[in-house]
C-alpha positions as CSV (number, residue, x, y, z in Angstrom):
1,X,-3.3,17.2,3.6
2,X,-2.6,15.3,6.4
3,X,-2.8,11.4,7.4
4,X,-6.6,11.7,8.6
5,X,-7.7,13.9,5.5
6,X,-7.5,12.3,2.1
7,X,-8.1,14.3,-1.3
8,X,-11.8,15.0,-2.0
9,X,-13.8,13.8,-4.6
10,X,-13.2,16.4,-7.5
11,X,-17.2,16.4,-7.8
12,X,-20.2,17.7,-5.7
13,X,-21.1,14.7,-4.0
14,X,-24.9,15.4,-3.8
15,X,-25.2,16.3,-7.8
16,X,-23.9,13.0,-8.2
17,X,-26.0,11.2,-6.7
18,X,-28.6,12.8,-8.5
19,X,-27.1,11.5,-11.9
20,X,-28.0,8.3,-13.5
21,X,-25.4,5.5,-13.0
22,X,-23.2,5.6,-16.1
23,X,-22.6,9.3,-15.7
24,X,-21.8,8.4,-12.1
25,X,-19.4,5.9,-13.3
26,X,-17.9,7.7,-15.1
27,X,-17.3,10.6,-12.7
28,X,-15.8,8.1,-10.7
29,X,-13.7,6.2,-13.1
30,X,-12.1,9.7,-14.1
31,X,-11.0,11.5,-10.6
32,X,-9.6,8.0,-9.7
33,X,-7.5,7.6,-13.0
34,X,-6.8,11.4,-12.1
35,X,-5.9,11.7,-8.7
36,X,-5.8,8.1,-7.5
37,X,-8.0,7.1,-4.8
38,X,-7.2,10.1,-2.6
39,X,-4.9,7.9,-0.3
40,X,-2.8,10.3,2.3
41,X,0.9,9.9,1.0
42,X,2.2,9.3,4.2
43,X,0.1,5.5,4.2
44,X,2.6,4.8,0.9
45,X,5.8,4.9,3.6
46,X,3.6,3.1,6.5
47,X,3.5,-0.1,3.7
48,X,6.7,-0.1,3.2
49,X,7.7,0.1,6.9
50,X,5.6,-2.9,7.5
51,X,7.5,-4.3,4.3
52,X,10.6,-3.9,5.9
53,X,9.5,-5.3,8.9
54,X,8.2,-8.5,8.0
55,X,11.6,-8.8,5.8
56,X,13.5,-8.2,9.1
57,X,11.3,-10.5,10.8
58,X,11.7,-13.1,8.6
59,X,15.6,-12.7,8.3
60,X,15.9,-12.8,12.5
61,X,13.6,-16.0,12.1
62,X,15.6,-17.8,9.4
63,X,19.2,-16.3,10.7
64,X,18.4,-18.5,14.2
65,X,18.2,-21.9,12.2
66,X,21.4,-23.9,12.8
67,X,21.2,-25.5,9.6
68,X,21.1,-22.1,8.0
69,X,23.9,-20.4,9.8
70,X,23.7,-16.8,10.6
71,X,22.8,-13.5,8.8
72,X,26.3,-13.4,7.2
73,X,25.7,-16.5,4.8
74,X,22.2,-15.1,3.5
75,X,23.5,-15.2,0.0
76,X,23.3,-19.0,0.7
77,X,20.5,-19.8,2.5
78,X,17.7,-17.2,1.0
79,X,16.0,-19.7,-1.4
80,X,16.3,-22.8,0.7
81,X,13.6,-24.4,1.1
């Protein structure tokens, strides 16, 4: 699996659509409780590289308020308001 080809549906896809909707739903609700949503693992570490990067954004932001002093006193200033 790589980041451009998620996990297939567990199902054919055309006999489902042939299948009335609560049998559809049903399909569904079971490969996702399953297998999840078939989400590449590799988007899981993208999030929380962007996560770390609006953290570090927001540290460099706050770190240049005088009021605030630097990065050293963030046990201080970190739920200022």
């Amino acid at each position: 699996m790589s980041l451009l080809s998620p996990t297939p549906a567990p199902y054919d896809p055309l006999d489902w659509v042939k299948r009335p909707f609560p049998e559809r739903a049903r399909m569904v609700c079971e490969a996702w409780a399953m297998q999840g949503y078939g989400t590449p693992p590799l988007i899981y570490v993208i999030h929380v590289l962007k996560i770390a990067l609006y953290v570090g954004v927001w540290i460099a932001f706050c770190a240049r308020s005088p009021q605030l002093g630097g990065v050293a006193t963030i046990g201080r200033w970190w739920l200022n308001a």
